[in-house]
MARRO-772186 format. One line per field, with one value per residue (C-alpha): residue number from 1; residue in one letter; chain; x, y, z. Coordinates in Angstrom, 3 decimals, padded with zeros to 6 digits, always signed. Example, Ala and Ser with C-alpha at 12.3 -4.5 7.8 and 13.67 -1.06 7.14 Angstrom:
REM residues 2
nr (1:2)
rest (A:S)
kette (A:A)
x (+012.300:+013.670)
y (-004.500:-001.060)
z (+007.800:+007.140)
This chain:
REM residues 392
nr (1:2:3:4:5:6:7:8:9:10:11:12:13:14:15:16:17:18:19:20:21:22:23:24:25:26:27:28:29:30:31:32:33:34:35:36:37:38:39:40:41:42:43:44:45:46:47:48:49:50:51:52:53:54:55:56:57:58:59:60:61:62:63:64:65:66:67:68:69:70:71:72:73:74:75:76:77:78:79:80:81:82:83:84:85:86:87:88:89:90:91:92:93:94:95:96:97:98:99:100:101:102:103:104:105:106:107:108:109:110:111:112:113:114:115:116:117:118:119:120:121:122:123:124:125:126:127:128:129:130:131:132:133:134:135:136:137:138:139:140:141:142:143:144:145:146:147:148:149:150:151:152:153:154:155:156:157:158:159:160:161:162:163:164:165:166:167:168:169:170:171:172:173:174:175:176:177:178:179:180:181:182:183:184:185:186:187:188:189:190:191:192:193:194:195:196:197:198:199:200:201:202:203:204:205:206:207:208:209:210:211:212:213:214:215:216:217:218:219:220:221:222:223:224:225:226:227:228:229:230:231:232:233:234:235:236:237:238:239:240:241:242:243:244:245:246:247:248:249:250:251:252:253:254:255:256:257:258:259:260:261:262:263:264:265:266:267:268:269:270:271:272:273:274:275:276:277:278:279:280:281:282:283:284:285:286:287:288:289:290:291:292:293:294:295:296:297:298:299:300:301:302:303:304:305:306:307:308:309:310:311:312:313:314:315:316:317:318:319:320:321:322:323:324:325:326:327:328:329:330:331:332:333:334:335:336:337:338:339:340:341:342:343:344:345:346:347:348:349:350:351:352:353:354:355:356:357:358:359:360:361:362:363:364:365:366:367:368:369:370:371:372:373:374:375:376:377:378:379:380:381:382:383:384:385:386:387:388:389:390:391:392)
rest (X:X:X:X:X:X:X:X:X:X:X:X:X:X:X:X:X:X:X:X:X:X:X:X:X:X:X:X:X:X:X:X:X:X:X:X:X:X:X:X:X:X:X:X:X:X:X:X:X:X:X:X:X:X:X:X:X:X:X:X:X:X:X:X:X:X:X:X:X:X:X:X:X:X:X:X:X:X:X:X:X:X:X:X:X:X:X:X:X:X:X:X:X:X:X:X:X:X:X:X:X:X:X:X:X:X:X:X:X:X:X:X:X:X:X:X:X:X:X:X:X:X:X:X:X:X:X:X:X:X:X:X:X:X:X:X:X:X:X:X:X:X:X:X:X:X:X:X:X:X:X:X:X:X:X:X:X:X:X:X:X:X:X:X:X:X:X:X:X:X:X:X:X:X:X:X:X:X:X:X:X:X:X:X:X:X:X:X:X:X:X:X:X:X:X:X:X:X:X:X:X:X:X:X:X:X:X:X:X:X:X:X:X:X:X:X:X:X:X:X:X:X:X:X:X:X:X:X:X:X:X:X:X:X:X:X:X:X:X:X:X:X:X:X:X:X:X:X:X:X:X:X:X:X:X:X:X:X:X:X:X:X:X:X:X:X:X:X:X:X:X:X:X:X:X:X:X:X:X:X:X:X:X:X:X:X:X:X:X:X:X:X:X:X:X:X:X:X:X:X:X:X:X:X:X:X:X:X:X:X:X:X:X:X:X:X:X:X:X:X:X:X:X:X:X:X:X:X:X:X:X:X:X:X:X:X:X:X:X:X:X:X:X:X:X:X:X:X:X:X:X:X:X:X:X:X:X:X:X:X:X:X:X:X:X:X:X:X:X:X:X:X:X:X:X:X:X:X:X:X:X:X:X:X:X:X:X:X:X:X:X:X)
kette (A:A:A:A:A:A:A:A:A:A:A:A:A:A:A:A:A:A:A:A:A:A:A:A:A:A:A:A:A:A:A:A:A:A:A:A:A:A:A:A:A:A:A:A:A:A:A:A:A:A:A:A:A:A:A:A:A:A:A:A:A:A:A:A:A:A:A:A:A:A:A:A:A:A:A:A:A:A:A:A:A:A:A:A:A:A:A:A:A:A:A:A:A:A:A:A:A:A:A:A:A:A:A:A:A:A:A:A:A:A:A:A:A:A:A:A:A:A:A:A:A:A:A:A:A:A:A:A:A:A:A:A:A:A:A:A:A:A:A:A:A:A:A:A:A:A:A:A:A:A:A:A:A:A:A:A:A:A:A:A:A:A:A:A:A:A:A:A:A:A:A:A:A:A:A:A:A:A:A:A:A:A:A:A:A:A:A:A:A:A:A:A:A:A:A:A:A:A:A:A:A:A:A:A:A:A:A:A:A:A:A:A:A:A:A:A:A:A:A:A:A:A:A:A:A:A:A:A:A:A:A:A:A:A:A:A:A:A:A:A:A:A:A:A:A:A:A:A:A:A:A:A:A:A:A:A:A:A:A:A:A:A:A:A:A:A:A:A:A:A:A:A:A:A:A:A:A:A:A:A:A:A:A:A:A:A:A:A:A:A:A:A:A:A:A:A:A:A:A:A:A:A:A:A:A:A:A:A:A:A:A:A:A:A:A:A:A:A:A:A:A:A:A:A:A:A:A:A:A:A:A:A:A:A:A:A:A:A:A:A:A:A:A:A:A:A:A:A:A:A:A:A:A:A:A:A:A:A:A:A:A:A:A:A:A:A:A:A:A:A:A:A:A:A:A:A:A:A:A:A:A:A:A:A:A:A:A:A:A:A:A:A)
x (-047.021:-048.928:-051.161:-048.720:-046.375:-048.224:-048.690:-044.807:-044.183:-043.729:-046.100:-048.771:-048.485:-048.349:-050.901:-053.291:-052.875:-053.828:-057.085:-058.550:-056.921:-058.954:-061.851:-061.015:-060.928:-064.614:-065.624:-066.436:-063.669:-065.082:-063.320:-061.380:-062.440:-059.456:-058.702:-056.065:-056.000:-053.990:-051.370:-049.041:-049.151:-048.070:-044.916:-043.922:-043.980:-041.565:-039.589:-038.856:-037.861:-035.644:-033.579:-033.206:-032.241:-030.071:-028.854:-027.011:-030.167:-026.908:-029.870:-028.855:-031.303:-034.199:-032.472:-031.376:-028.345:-029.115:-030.223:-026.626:-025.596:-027.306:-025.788:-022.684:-020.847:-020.523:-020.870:-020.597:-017.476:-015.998:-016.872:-016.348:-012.840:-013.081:-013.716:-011.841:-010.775:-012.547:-015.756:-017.864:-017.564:-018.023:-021.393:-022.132:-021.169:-023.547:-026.154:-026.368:-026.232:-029.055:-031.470:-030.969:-031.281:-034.688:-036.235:-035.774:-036.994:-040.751:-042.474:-040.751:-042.721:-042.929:-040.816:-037.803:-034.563:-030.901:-027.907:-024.731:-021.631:-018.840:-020.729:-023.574:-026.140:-029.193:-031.628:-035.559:-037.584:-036.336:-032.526:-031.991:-032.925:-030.396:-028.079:-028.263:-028.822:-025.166:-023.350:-024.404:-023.182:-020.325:-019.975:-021.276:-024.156:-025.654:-021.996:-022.161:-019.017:-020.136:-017.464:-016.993:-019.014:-022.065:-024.884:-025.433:-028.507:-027.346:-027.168:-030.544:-032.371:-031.743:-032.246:-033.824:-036.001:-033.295:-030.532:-032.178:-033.163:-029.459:-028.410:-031.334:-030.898:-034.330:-035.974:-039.322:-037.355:-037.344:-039.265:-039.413:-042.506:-042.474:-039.125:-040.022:-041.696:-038.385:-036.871:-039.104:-038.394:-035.112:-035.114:-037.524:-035.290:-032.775:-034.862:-035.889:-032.361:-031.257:-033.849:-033.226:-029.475:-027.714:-025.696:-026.401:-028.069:-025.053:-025.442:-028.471:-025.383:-023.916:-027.878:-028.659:-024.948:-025.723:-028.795:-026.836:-026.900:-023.712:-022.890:-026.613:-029.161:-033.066:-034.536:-037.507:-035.384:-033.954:-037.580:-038.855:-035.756:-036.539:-040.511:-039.573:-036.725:-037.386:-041.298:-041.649:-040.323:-043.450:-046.574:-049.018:-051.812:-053.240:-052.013:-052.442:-051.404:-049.489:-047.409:-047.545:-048.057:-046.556:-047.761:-051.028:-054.469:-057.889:-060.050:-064.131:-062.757:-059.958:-061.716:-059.712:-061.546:-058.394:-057.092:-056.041:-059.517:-059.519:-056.173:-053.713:-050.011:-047.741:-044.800:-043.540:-040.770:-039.753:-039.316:-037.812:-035.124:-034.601:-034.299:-031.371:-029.532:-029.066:-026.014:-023.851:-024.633:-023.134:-020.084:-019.375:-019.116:-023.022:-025.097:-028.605:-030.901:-035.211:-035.203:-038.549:-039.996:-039.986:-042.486:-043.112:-043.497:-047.252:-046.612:-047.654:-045.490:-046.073:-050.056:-049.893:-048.239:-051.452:-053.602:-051.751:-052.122:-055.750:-055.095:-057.095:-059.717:-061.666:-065.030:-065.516:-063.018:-063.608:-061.850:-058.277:-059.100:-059.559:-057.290:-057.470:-056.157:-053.563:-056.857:-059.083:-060.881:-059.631:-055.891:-055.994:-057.375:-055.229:-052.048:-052.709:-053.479:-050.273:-048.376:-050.664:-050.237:-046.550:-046.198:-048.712:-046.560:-043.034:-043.135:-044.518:-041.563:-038.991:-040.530:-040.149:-036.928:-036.153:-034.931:-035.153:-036.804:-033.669:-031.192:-033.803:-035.481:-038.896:-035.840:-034.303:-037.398:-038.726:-034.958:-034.882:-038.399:-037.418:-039.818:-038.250:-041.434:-045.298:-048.468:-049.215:-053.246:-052.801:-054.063:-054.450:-051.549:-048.439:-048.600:-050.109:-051.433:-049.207:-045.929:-043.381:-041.666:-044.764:-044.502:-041.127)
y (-036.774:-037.314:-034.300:-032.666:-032.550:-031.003:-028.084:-027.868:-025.964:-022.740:-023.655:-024.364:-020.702:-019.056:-021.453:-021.053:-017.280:-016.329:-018.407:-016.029:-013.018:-014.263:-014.602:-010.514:-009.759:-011.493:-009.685:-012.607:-012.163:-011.927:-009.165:-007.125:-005.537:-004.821:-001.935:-003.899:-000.139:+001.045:-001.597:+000.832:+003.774:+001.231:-000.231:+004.138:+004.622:+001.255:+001.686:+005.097:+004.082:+001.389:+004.142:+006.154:+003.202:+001.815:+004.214:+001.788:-000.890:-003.111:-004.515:-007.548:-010.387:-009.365:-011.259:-011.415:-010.307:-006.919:-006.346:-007.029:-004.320:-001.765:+001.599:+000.703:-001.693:-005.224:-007.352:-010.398:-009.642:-008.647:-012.089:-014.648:-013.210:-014.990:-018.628:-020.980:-020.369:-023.801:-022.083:-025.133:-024.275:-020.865:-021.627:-023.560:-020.819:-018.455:-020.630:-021.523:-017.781:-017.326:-019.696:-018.653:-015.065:-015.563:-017.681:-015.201:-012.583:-011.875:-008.466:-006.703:-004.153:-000.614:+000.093:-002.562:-000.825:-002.725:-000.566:-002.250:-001.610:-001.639:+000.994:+002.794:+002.805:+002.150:-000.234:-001.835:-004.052:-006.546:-004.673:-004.386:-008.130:-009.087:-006.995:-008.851:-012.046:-011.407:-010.256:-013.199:-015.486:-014.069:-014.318:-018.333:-018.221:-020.608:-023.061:-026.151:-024.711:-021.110:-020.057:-020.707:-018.366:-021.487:-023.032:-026.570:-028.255:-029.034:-026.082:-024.662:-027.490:-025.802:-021.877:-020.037:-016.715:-015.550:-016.912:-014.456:-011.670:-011.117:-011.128:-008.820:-006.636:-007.197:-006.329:-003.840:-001.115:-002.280:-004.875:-007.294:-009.228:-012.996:-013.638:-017.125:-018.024:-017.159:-019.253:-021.933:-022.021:-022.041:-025.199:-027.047:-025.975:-028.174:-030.701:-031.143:-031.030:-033.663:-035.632:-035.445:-036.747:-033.240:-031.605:-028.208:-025.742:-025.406:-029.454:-028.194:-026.995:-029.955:-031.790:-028.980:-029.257:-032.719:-031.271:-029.145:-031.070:-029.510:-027.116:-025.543:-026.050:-025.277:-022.272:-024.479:-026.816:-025.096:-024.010:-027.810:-028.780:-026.781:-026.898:-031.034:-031.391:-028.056:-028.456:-029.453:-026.517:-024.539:-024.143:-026.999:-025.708:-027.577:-031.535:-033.516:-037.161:-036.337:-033.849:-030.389:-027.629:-024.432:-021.304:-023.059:-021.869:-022.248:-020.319:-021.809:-020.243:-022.875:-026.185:-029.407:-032.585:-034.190:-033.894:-030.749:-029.311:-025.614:-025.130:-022.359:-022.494:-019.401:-020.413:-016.999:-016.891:-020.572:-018.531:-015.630:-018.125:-019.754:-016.301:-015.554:-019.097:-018.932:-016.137:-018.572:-021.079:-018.921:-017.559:-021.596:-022.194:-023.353:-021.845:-020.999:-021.168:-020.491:-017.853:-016.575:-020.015:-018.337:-016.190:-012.813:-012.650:-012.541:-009.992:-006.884:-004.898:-005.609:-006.048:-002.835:-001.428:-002.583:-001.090:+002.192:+002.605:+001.803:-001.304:-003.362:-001.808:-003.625:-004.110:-002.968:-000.436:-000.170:-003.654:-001.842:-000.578:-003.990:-006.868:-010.204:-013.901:-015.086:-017.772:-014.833:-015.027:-011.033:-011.941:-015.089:-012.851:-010.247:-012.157:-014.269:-011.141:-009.900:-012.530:-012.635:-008.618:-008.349:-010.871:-008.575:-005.738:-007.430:-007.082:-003.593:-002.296:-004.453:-002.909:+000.637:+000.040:-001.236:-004.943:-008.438:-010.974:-013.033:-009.892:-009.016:-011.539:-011.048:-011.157:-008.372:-006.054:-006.838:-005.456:-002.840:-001.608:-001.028:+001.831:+004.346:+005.305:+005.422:+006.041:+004.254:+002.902:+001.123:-001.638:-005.136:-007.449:-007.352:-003.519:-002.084:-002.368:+000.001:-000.785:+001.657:+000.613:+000.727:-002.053:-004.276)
z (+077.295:+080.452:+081.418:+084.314:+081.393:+079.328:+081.999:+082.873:+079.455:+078.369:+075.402:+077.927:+079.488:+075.894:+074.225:+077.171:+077.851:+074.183:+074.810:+077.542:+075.339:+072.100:+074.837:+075.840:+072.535:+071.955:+075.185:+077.159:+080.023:+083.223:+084.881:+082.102:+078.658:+076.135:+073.295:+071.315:+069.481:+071.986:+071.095:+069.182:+071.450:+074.032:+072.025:+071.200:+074.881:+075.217:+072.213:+073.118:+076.942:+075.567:+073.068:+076.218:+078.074:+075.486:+072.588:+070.672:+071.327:+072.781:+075.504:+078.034:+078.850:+081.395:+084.467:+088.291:+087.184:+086.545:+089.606:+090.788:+089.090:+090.485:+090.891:+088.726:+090.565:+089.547:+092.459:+090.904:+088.454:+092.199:+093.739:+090.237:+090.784:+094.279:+092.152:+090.654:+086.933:+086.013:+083.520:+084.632:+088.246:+087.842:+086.107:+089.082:+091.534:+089.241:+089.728:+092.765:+093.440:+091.091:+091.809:+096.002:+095.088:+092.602:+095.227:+098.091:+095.618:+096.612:+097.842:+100.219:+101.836:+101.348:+104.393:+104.603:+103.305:+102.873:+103.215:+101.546:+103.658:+100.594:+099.209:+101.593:+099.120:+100.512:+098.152:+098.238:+097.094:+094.349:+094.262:+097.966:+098.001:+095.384:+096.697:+100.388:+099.158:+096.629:+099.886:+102.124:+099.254:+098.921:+103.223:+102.965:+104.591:+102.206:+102.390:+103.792:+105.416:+106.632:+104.210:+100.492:+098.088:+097.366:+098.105:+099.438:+099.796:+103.225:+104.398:+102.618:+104.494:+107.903:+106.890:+109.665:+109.482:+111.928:+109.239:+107.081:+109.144:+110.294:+106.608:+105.388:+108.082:+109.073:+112.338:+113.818:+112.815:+109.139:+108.842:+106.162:+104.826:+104.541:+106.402:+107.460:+103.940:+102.484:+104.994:+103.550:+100.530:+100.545:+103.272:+100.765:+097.788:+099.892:+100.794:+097.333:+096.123:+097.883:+097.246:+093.312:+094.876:+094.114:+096.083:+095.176:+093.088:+090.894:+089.855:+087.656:+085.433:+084.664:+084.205:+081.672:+080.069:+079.033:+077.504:+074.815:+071.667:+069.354:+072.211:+071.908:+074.744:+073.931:+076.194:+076.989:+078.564:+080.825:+082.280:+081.898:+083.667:+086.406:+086.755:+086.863:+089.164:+091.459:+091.410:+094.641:+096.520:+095.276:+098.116:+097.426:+094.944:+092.107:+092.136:+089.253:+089.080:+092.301:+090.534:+092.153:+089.337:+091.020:+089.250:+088.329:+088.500:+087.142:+084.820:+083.292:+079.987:+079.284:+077.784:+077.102:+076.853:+079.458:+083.254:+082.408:+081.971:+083.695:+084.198:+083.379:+084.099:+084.702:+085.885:+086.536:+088.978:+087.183:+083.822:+085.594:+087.157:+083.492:+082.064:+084.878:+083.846:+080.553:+081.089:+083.273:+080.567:+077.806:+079.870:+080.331:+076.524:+076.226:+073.579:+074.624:+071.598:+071.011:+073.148:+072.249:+073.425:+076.913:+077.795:+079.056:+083.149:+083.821:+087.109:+088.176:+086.656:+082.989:+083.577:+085.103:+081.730:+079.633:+082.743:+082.745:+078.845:+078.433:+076.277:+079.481:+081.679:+084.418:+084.079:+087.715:+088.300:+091.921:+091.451:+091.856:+094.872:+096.579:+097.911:+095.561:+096.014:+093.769:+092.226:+091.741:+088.485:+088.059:+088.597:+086.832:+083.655:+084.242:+083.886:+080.968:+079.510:+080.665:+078.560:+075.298:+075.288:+075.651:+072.358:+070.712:+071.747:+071.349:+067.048:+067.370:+069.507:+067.126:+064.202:+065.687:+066.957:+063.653:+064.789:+063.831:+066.254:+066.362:+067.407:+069.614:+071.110:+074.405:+076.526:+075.556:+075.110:+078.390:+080.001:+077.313:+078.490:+081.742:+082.808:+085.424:+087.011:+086.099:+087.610:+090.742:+090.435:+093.784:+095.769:+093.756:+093.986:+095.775:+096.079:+092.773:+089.556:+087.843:+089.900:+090.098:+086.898:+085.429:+083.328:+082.858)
C-alpha cells in the first residue's frame, strides 16, 4: 500500500492514537498527564446516562440523523415520503442529504439561533444546523433544478455565502461563523464530485453498493471510500505523494522508518459522515458489518469527557484558558487521547451495562452516552474543553 494509503484508514487513526496514549501512560506526552484509574468512574457516569437515555439499552448509531430528530419530529420520515418508492434512490436522496448536512456542520457561534417555521422551535449549534440544512433540502436549494429534494454537484459548485445565509437565516442580528467556508466546501465538494465523473453525492451509494460482497459492506470501506474519492474537498494541510490527507497532523512521538514519519490521521468529520451512511445503506437492503473498525470522534466533546473526569489533566493548566491551532502539539495529544480513551472506556460501559461488543458496538455507546450537560472548563477549541454535552 503506498504511504497516503496507509494514512486514509481507520486503522491508522486507532493504531496511531494508542501510540501517544501508551506514551501518556509512560508520562512522556508533552502537554497532558493521564490517571487511567479514573477509567471506571468514567464508564458509571456513561453507563448510567445511557440507562437514563435508553431504558431498554434499544440505542441508535451515533449519527447526523439524530440530529434530525430533534424535539420529536421526524423530518426526514416527513420528506422520504416526498421520494420515490425505489430503496436505491431513497439511499441516494439520504445521502446526498447527509453528506451536505455533515459538511456544513462546523461551530456555530454562541449567538446564531435557527427558528424552524413548521414547528417554531428555535435550535443552535450542531441541531439548528441540521435542522436548516434538512429544510433547504427539502426546498432544493442544493437541486440542479431549484426544486427536487437532492443534491447535484452542479449546483454545489456555485453555492454562495448568500445561498447559505438566506437558508440559515443568517445576518448581524444572528450571525453565523464561517458562512463563506461553508460555502466552500460545499462548492469544492462539487467540484470534486464532478471531477470523480458523479453526478451527485447520492452516486457514492451505488460505488459503495458494489462494495457489498453477499449483501454485506465492511465499515472501513465506507470511510476509505470517502477519505479517497471526497479527499480533496478538505483545506490543503499535510500532502504526501500529492495526495491531500485531510484530518492529518504531526506529532515527534509517532516514529515510522517511511513517508509517513510524524504523522497522525483523524479523520473526524470523514468518520462522522461514514457513521451517518451506514443507516441509508441498511434501509436499502445493504448490510453494514465491522462496525467497531470505526473509531471514536477525536472532538471536543468526548476529550472534554476525559478532561472533566480527571482521567487527563494538562500539564500546564493555564493551557485551557488559551486559544490553540488545530497542529498544536496540546490538541494533537489531546485528541488521540480522545480516541485511545473512549476504546478503553467502551468495554467498561458494555460490561456495566451488561452487553456484548457485537449488540453494542463504539457506535452505539458514543449515541447512548449522550451527556445532557456538564461543566463548562472554557476556552481551548471550538468553544470549550468540556462542551456542553460534556462528552459524546
Amino acid at each position: 500500500m503506498s504511504a497516503p494509503g496507509l494514512l486514509l484508514t481507520p486503522e491508522a487513526v486507532r493504531e496511531r492514537s494508542r501510540e501517544l496514549y501508551a506514551l501518556g501512560l509512560d508520562g512522556r506526552l508533552q502537554a497532558w498527564t493521564l490517571d487511567p484509574g479514573r477509567l471506571d468512574a468514567t464508564a458509571a457516569l456513561v453507563a448510567g446516562v445511557v440507562r437514563e437515555n435508553y431504558p431498554d439499552l434499544a440505542v441508535p448509531f451515533h449519527a447526523r440523523w439524530r440530529h434530525f430528530l430533534s424535539r420529536g419530529h421526524d423530518r426526514w420520515g416527513a420528506l422520504r415520503a416526498r421520494l420515490p418508492e425505489d430503496a436505491a434512490e431513497r439511499a441516494r436522496a439520504g445521502f446526498d442529504l447527509v453528506i451536505v448536512s455533515v459538511l456544513l456542520d462546523a461551530g456555530a457561534g454562541m449567538a446564531w439561533r435557527y427558528r424552524e417555521a413548521a414547528t417554531g422551535a428555535v435550535l443552535a449549534r450542531s441541531e439548528g444546523l441540521a435542522v436548516a440544512s434538512l429544510a433547504m433540502f427539502g426546498a432544493g436549494a442544493f437541486a440542479a433544478d431549484g426544486r427536487s429534494p437532492r443534491a447535484d454537484a452542479a449546483r454545489l459548485a456555485t453555492i454562495g455565502a448568500a445561498d447559505l445565509e438566506a437558508g440559515f437565516q443568517a445576518g448581524p442580528e444572528n450571525p453565523l461563523v464561517g458562512l463563506e467556508g461553508r460555502a466552500a466546501l460545499l462548492r469544492r465538494l462539487g467540484e470534486t464530485l464532478a471531477a470523480e465523473g458523479l453526478d451527485r453525492p447520492g452516486a457514492l451509494f451505488d460505488a459503495l453498493a458494489a462494495q457489498a460482497a453477499g449483501g454485506t459492506l465492511p465499515a472501513r470501506e465506507i470511510l476509505i471510500t470517502l477519505l479517497r474519492r471526497l479527499g480533496p474537498i478538505w483545506p490543503g494541510r499535510v500532502v504526501l505523494e500529492g495526495v491531500n490527507l485531510g484530518d492529518c497532523w504531526r506529532h515527534p512521538g509517532i516514529r515510522r522508518a517511511d513517508a509517513t514519519d510524524g504523522l497522525i490521521p483523524f479523520h473526524k468529520l470523514s468518520q462522522w459522515l461514514a457513521y451517518s451512511l451506514i443507516e441509508p445503506l441498511q434501509a436499502a437492503g445493504i448490510a453494514v458489518g465491522g462496525l467497531e473498525a470505526l473509531t471514536g470522534l477525536p472532538e471536543y466533546r468526548n476529550g472534554g469527557l476525559f478532561l472533566d473526569m480527571g482521567v487527563i489533566r494538562p500539564r500546564d493548566p493555564a493551557a485551557l484558558a488559551a486559544e490553540h491551532a488545530p497542529g498544536d502539539v496540546l490538541v494533537v495529544e489531546w485528541r488521540a487521547l480522545a480516541v485511545a480513551l473512549l476504546d478503553a472506556v467502551a468495554p467498561l460501559v458494555r460490561e456495566r451495562l451488561g452487553v456484548a461488543a457485537e449488540a453494542f458496538p463504539l457506535a452505539r455507546v458514543l449515541e447512548g452516552g449522550d451527556l445532557g450537560g456538564g461543566a463548562e472548563a472554557g476556552g481551548g477549541v471550538k468553544g470549550g474543553w468540556g462542551g456542553r454535552r460534556c462528552g459524546w
